[in-house]
DRENDREN-259049 format. One record per residue (C-alpha): residue number from 0; residue in one letter; x, y, z. Coordinates in steps of 0.1 Angstrom, whole numbers, padded with zeros to 4 digits, m for minus. Layout:
r semi = NUM, numar = A, east = X, north = Y, up = Z .
...
REM end
This chain:
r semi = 0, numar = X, east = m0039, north = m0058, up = m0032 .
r semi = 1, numar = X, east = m0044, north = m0073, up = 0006 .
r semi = 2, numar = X, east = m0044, north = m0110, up = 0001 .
r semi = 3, numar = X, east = m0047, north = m0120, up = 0037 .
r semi = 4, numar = X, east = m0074, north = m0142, up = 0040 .
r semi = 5, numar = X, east = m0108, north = m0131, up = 0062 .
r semi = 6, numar = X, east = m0139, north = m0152, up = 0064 .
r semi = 7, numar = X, east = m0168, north = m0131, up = 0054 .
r semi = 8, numar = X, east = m0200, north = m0140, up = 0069 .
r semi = 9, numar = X, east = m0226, north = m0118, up = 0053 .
r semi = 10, numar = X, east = m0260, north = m0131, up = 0049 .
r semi = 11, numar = X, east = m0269, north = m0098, up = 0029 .
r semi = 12, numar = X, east = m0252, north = m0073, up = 0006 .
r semi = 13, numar = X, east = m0257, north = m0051, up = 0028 .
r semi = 14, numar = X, east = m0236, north = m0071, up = 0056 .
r semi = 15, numar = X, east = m0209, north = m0076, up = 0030 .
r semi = 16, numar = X, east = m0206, north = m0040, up = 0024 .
r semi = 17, numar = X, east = m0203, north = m0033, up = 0061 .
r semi = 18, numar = X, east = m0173, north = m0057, up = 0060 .
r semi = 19, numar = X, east = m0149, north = m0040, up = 0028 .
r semi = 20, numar = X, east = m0136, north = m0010, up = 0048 .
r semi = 21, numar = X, east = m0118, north = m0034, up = 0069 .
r semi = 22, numar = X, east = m0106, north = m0052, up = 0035 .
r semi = 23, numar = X, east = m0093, north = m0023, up = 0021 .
r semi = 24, numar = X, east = m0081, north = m0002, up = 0051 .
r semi = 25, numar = X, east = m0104, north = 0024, up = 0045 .
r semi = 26, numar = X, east = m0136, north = 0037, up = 0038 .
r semi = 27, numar = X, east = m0141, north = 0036, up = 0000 .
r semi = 28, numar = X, east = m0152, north = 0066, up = m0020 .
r semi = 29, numar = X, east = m0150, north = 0072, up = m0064 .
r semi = 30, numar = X, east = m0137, north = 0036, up = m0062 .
r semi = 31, numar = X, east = m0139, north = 0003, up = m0074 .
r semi = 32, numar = X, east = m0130, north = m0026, up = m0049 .
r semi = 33, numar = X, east = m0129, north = m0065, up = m0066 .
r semi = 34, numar = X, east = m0128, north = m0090, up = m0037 .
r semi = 35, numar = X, east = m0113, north = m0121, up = m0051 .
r semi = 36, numar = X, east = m0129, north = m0154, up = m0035 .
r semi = 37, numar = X, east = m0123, north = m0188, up = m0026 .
r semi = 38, numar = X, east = m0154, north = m0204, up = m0020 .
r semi = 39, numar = X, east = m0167, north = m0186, up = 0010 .
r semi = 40, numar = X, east = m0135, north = m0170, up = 0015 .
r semi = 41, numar = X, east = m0120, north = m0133, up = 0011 .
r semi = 42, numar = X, east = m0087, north = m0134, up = 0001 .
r semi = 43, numar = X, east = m0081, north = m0098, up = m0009 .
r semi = 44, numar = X, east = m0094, north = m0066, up = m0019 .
r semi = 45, numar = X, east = m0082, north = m0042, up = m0048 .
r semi = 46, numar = X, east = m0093, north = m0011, up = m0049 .
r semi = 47, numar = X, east = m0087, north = 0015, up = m0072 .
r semi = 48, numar = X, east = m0102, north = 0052, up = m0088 .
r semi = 49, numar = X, east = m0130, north = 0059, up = m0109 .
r semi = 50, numar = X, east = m0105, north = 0078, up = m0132 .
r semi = 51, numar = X, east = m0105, north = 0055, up = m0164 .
r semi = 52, numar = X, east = m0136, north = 0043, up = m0187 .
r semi = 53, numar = X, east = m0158, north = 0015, up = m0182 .
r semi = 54, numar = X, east = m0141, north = m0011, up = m0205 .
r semi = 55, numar = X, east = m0107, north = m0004, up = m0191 .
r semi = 56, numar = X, east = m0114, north = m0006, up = m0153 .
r semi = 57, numar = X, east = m0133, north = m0038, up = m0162 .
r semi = 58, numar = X, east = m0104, north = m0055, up = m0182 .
r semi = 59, numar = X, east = m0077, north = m0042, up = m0156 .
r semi = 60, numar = X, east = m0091, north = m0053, up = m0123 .
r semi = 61, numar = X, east = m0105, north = m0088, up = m0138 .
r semi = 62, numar = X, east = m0076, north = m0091, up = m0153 .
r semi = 63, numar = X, east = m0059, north = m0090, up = m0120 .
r semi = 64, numar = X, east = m0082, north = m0110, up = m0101 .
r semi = 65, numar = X, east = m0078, north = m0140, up = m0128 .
r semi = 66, numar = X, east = m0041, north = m0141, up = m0113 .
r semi = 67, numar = X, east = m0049, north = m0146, up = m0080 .
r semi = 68, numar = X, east = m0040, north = m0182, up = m0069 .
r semi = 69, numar = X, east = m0072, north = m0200, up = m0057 .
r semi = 70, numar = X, east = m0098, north = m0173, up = m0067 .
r semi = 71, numar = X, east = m0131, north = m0189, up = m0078 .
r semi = 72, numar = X, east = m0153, north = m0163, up = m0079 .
r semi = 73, numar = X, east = m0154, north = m0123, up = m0071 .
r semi = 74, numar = X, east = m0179, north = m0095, up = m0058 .
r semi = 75, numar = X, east = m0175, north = m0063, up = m0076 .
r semi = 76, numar = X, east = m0183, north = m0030, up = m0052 .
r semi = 77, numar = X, east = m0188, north = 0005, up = m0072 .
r semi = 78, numar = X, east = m0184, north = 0038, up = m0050 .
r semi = 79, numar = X, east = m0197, north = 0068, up = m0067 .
r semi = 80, numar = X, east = m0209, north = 0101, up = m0059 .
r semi = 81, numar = X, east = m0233, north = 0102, up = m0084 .
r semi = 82, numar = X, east = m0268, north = 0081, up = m0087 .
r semi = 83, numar = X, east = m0267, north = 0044, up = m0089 .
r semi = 84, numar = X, east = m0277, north = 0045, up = m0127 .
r semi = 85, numar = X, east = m0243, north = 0057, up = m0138 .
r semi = 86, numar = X, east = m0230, north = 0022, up = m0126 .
r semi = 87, numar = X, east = m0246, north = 0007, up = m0146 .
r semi = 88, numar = X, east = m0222, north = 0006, up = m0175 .
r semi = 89, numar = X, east = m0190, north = m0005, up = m0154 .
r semi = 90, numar = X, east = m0214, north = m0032, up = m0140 .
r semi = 91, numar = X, east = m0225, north = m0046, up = m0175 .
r semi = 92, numar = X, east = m0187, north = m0043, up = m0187 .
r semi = 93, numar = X, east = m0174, north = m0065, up = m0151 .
r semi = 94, numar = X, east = m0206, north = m0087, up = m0160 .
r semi = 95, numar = X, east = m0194, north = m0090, up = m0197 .
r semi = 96, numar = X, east = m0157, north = m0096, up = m0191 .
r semi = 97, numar = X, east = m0161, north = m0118, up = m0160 .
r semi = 98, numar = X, east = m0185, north = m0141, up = m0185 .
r semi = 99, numar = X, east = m0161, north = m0138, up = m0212 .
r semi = 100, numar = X, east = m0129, north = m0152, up = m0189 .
r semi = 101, numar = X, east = m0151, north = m0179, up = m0171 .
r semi = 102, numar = X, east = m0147, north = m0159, up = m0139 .
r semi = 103, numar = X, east = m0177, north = m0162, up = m0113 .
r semi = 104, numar = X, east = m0190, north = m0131, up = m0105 .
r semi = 105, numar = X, east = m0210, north = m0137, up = m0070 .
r semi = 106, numar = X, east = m0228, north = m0097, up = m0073 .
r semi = 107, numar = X, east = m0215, north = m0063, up = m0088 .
r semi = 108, numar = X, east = m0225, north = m0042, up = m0059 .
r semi = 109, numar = X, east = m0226, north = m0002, up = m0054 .
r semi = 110, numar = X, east = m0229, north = 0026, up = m0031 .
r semi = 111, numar = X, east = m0242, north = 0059, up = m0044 .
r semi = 112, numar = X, east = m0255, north = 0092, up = m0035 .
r semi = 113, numar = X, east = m0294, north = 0079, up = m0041 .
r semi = 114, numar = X, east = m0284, north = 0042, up = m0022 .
r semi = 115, numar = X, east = m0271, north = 0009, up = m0023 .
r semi = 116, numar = X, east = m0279, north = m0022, up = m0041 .
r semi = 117, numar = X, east = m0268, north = m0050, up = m0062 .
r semi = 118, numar = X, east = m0271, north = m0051, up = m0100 .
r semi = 119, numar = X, east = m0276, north = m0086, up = m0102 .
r semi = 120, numar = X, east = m0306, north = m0088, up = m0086 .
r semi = 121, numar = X, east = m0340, north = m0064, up = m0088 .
r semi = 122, numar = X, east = m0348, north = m0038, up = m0064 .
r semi = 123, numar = X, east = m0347, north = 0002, up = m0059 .
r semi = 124, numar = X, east = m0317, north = 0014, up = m0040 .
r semi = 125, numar = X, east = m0319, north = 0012, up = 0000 .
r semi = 126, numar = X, east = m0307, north = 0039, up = 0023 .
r semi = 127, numar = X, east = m0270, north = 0039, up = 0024 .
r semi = 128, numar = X, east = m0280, north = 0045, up = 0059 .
r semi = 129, numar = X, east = m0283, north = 0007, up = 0065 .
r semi = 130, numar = X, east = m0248, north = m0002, up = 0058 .
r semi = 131, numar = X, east = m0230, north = m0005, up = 0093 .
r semi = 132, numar = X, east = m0192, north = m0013, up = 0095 .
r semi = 133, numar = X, east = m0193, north = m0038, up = 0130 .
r semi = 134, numar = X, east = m0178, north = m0016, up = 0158 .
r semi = 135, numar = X, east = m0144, north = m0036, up = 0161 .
r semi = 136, numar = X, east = m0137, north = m0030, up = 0126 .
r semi = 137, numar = X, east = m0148, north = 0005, up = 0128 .
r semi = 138, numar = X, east = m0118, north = 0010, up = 0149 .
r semi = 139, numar = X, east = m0099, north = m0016, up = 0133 .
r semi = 140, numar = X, east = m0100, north = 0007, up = 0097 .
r semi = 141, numar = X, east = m0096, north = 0039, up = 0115 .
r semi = 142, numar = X, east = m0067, north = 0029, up = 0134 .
r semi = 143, numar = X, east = m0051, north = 0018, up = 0105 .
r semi = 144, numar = X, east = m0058, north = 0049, up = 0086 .
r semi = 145, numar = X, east = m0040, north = 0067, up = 0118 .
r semi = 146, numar = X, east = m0012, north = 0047, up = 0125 .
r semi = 147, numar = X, east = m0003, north = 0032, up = 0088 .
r semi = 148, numar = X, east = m0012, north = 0062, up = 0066 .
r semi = 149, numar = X, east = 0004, north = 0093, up = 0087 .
r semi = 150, numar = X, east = 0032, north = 0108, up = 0100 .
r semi = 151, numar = X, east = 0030, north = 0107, up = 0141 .
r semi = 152, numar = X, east = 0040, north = 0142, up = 0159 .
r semi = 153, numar = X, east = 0075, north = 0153, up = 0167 .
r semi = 154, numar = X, east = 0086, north = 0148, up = 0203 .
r semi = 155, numar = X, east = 0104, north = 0183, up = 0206 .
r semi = 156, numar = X, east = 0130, north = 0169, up = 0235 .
r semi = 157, numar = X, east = 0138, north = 0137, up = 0209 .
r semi = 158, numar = X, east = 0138, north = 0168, up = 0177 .
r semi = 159, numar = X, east = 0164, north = 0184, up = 0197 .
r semi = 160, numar = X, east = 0184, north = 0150, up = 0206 .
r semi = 161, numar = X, east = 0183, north = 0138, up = 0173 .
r semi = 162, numar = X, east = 0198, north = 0172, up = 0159 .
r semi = 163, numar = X, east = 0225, north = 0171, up = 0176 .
r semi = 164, numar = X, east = 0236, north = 0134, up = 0163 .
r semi = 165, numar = X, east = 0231, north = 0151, up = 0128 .
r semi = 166, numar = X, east = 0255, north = 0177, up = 0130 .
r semi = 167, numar = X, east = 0278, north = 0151, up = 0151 .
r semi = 168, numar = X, east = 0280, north = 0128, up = 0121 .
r semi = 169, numar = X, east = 0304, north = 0123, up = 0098 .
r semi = 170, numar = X, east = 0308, north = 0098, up = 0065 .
r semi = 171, numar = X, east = 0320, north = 0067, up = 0088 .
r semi = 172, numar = X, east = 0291, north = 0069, up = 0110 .
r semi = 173, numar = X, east = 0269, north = 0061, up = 0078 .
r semi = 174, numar = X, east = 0296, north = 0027, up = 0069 .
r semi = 175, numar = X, east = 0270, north = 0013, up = 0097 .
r semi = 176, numar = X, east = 0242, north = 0019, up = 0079 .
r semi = 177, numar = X, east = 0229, north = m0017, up = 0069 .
r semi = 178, numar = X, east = 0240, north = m0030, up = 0099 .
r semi = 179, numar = X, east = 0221, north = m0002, up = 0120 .
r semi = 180, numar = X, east = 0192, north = m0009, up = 0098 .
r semi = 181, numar = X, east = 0187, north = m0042, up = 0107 .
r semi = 182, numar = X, east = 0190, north = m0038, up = 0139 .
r semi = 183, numar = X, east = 0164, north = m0014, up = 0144 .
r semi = 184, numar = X, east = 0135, north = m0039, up = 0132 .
r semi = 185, numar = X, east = 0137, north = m0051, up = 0165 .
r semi = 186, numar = X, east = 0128, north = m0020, up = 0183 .
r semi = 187, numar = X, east = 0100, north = 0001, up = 0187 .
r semi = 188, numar = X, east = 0113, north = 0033, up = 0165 .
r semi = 189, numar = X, east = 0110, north = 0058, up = 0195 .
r semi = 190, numar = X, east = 0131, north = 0033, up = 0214 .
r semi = 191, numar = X, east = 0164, north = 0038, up = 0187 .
r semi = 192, numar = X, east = 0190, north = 0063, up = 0205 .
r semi = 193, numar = X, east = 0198, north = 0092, up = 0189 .
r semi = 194, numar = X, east = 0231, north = 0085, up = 0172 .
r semi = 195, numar = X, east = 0210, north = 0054, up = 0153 .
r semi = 196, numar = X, east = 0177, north = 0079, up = 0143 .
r semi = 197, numar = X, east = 0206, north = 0100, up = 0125 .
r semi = 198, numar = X, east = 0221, north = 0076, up = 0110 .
r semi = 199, numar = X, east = 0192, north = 0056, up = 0093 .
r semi = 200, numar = X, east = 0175, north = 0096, up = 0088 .
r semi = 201, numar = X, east = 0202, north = 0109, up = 0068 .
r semi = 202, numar = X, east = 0204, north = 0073, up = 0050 .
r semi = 203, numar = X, east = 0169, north = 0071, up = 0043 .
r semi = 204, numar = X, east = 0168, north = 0106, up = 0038 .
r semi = 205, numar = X, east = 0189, north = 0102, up = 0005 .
r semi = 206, numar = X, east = 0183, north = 0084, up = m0024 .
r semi = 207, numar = X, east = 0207, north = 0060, up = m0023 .
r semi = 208, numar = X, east = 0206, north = 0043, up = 0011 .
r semi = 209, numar = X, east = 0169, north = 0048, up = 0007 .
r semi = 210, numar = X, east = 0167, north = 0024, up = m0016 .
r semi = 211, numar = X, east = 0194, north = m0001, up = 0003 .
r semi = 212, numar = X, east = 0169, north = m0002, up = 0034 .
r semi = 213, numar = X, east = 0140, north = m0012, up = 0005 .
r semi = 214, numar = X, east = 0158, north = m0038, up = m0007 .
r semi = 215, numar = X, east = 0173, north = m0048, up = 0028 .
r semi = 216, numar = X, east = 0137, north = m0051, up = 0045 .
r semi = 217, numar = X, east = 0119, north = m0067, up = 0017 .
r semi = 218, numar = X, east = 0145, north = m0096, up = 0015 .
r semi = 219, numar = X, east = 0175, north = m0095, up = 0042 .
r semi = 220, numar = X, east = 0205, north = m0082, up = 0055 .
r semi = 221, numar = X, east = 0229, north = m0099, up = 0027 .
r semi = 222, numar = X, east = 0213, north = m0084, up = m0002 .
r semi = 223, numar = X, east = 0215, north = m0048, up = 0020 .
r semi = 224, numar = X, east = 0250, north = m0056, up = 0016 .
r semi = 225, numar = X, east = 0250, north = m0063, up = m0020 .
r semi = 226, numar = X, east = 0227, north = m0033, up = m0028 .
r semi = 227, numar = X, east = 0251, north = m0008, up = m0006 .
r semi = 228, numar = X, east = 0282, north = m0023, up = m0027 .
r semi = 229, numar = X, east = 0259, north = m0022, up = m0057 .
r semi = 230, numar = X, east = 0250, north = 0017, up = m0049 .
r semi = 231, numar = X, east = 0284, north = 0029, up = m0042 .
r semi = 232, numar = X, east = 0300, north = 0011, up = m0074 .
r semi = 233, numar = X, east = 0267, north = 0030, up = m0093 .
r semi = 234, numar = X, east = 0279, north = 0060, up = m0089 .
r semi = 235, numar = X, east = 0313, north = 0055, up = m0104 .
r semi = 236, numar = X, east = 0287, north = 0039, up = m0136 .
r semi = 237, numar = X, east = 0289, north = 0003, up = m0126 .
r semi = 238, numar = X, east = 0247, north = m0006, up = m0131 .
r semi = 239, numar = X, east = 0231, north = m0022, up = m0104 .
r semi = 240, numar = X, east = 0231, north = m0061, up = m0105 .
r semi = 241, numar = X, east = 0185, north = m0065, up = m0120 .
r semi = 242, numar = X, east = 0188, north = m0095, up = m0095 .
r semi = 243, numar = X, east = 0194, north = m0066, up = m0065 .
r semi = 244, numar = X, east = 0173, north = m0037, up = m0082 .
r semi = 245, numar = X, east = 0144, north = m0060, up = m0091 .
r semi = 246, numar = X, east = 0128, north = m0059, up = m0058 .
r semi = 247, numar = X, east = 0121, north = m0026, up = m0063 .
r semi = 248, numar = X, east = 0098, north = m0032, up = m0091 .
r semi = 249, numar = X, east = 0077, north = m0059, up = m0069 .
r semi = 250, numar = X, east = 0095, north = m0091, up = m0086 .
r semi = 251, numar = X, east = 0109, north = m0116, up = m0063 .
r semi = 252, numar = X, east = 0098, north = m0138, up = m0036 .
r semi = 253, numar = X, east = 0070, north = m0127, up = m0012 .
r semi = 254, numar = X, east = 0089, north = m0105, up = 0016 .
r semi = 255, numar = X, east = 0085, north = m0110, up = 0051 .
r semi = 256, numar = X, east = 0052, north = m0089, up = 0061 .
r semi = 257, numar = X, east = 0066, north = m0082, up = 0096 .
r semi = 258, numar = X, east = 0097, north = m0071, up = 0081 .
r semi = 259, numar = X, east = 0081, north = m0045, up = 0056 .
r semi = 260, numar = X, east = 0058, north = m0032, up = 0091 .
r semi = 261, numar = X, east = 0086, north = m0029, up = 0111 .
r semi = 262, numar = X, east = 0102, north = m0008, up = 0084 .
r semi = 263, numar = X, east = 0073, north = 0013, up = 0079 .
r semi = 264, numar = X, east = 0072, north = 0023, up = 0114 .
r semi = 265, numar = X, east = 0108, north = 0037, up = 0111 .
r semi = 266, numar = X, east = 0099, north = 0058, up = 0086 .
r semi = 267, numar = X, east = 0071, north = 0071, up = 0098 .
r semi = 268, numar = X, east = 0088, north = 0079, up = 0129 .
r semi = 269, numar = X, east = 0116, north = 0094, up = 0111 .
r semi = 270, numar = X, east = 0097, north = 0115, up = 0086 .
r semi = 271, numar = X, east = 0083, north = 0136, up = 0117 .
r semi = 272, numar = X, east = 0125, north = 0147, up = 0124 .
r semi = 273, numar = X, east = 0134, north = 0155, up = 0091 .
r semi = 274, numar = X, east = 0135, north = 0189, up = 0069 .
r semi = 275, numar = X, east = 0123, north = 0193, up = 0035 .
r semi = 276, numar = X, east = 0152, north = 0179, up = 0020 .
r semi = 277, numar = X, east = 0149, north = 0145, up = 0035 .
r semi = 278, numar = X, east = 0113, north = 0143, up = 0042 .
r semi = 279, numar = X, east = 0102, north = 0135, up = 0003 .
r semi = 280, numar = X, east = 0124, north = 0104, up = 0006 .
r semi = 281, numar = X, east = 0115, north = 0090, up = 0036 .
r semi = 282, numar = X, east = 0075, north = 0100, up = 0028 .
r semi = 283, numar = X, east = 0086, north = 0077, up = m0009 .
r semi = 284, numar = X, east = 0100, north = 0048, up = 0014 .
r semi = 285, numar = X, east = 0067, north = 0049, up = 0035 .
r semi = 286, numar = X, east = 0048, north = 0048, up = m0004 .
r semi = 287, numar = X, east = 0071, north = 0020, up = m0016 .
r semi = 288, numar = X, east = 0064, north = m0001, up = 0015 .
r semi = 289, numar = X, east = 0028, north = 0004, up = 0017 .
r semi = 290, numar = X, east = 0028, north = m0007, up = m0018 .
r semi = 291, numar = X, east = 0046, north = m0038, up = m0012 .
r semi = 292, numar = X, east = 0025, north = m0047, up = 0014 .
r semi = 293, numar = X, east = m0002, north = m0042, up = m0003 .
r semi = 294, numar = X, east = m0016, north = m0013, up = 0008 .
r semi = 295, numar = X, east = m0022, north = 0006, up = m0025 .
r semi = 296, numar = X, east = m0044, north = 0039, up = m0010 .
r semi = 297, numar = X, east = m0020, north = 0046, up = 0017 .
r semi = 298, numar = X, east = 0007, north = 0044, up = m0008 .
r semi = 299, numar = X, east = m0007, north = 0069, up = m0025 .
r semi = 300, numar = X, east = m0015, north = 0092, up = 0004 .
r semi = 301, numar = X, east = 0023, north = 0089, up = 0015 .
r semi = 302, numar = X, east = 0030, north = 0097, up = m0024 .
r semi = 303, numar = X, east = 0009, north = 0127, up = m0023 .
r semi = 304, numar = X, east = 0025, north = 0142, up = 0008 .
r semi = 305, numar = X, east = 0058, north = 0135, up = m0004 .
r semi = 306, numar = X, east = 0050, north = 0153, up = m0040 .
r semi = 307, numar = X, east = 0031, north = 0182, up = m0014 .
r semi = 308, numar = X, east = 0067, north = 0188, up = m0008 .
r semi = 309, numar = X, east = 0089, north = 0181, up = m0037 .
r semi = 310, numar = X, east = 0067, north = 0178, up = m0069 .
r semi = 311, numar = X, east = 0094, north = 0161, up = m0092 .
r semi = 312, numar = X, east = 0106, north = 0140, up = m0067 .
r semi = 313, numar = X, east = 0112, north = 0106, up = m0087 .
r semi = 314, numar = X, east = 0104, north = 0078, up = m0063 .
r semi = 315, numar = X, east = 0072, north = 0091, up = m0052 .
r semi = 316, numar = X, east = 0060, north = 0098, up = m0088 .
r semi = 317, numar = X, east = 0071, north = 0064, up = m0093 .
r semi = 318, numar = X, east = 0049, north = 0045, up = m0066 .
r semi = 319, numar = X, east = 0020, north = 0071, up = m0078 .
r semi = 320, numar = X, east = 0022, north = 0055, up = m0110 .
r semi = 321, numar = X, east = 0021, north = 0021, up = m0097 .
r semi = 322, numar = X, east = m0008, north = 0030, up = m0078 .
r semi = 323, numar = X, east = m0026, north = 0046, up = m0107 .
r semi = 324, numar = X, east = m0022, north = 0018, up = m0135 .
r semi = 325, numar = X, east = m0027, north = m0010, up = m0109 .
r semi = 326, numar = X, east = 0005, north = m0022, up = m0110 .
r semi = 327, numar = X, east = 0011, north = m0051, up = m0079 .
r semi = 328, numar = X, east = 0044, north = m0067, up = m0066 .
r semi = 329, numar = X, east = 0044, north = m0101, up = m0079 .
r semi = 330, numar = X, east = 0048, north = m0117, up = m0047 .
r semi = 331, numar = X, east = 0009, north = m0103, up = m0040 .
r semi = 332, numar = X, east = m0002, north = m0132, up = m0066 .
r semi = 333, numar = X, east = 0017, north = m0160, up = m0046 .
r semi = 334, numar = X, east = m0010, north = m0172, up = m0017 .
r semi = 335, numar = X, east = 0012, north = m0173, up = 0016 .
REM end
């Protein structure tokens, strides 16, 4: 779930439908988005498939939106494929439930193959036609959906620098890690030399200092340290501390946004460098981090790739699964 707040000023549903692309980072298709408000004020969007029944997607979202800190009110928006009668009975169910929990619904919404319209007011569909996304936020969603939901090109001059650091390396260079880690936060990730891109690519590349960096950039360079101590004592079966490992699950205090972003970039970067044995962990790190900053669908598009190459590969059927039965970080209910 985003929960940065954005003013909506939409006179019409059909203005406020122009508006949730940019809410959600995408254009929504087979999906339905819940915008939690407060008063006049977005302050979120979670979106998710039209997999489940009727009953269930009702009670899960709502169920959601009820936890968000501030939220009066909510507009439901149903994507389909199909004709706008076959909304109809995930509208009554979000009607039912929202009455039921005392939560005001402000309009259950859709977008179908026959139109758009609301189902809390009368009227045949209108031409979808008619629903424009403002220009700036045209290129706002589409430039997140390039930048934050892919894996940029290779540079073939950096490819070969970079292998040559990997087969310089040895087990000391990788001591460094946390310490490298940080450090590269505060650079553009083309900018890291290629003894550094190494380093945090065979790191990241693995399971276990994979999950370090998560921990690291979500909270901060001391509990890096304790979760590198933590994950070399694991694998001589000392369990990791929950107070270190729980960040992985999304408990915990609200991380630093720009420090999760950052992060992201790196391993976006790095993914482009790396051969099929890395790749699925660094494609799971881009998932994990999406997730936590709450950006659900490219979660699940970096999932996908990364089980594209490596269909068992645990971390990325992991964040899948978050995805898929709506499960948010904590920190996502705590307003900032």
């Amino acid at each position: 779930m985003a929960t940065e707040p954005t003013i909506i000023r939409a006179a019409s549903a059909r203005d406020f439908l122009g508006f949730v692309p940019a809410l959600v980072g995408y254009v929504p298709q087979r999906s339905l988005v819940l915008v939690p408000m407060d008063g006049p004020r977005s302050i979120g969007a979670l979106r998710v498939d039209l997999d489940a029944d009727a009953a269930t997607l009702a009670h899960t979202t709502l169920g959601l939106i009820c936890r968000v800190p501030g939220a009066t009110g909510a507009v439901a928006v149903i994507y389909t494929d199909d004709a706008a009668a076959s909304t109809r009975p995930l509208a009554a169910q979000i009607a039912e439930i929202a009455d039921r929990d005392g939560l005001h619904l402000v309009d259950v919404l859709y977008v179908a193959s026959d139109g758009y319209g609301s189902h809390l007011t009368s009227g045949a569909p209108r031409p979808v036609t008619e629903i424009v996304t403002p220009d700036t936020l045209r290129e706002r969603v589409a430039a997140s959906v390039a930048t934050d939901a892919s894996i940029p090109e290779a540079d073939a001059d950096r490819a070969e620098e970079i292998a040559h650091a990997l087969d310089a390396m040895d087990d000391d260079d990788l001591a460094a890690f946390v310490a490298i880690a940080e450090d590269a936060l505060r650079y553009a990730p083309a900018d890291l030399d290629a003894r550094r891109a190494a380093i945090l690519l065979t790191g990241i590349g693995s399971p276990m200092f994979r999950d370090v960096a998560l921990i690291q950039w979500a909270t901060s360079v001391g509990n890096g340290d304790r979760a590198f101590a933590a994950q070399i004592v694991h694998h001589i079966g000392v369990p990791i501390p929950e107070e270190i490992a729980r960040t992985l699950w999304g408990d915990g205090p609200r991380p630093d946004a720009d420090r999760l972003t950052a992060g992201l970039a790196i391993v976006r970067h790095l993914a482009a460098y790396a051969d099929d044995e890395r790749r699925p962990n660094l494609l799971a790190a881009a998932a994990w981090l999406s997730w936590a900053l709450g950006r659900s669908t490219h979660a699940a598009i970096f999932a996908d790739l990364a089980l594209a190459v490596d269909a068992d590969h645990g971390m990325s059927q992991i964040v899948a699964t978050f995805v898929a039965s709506c499960h948010i970080p904590a920190w996502a209910f705590v307003r900032p």
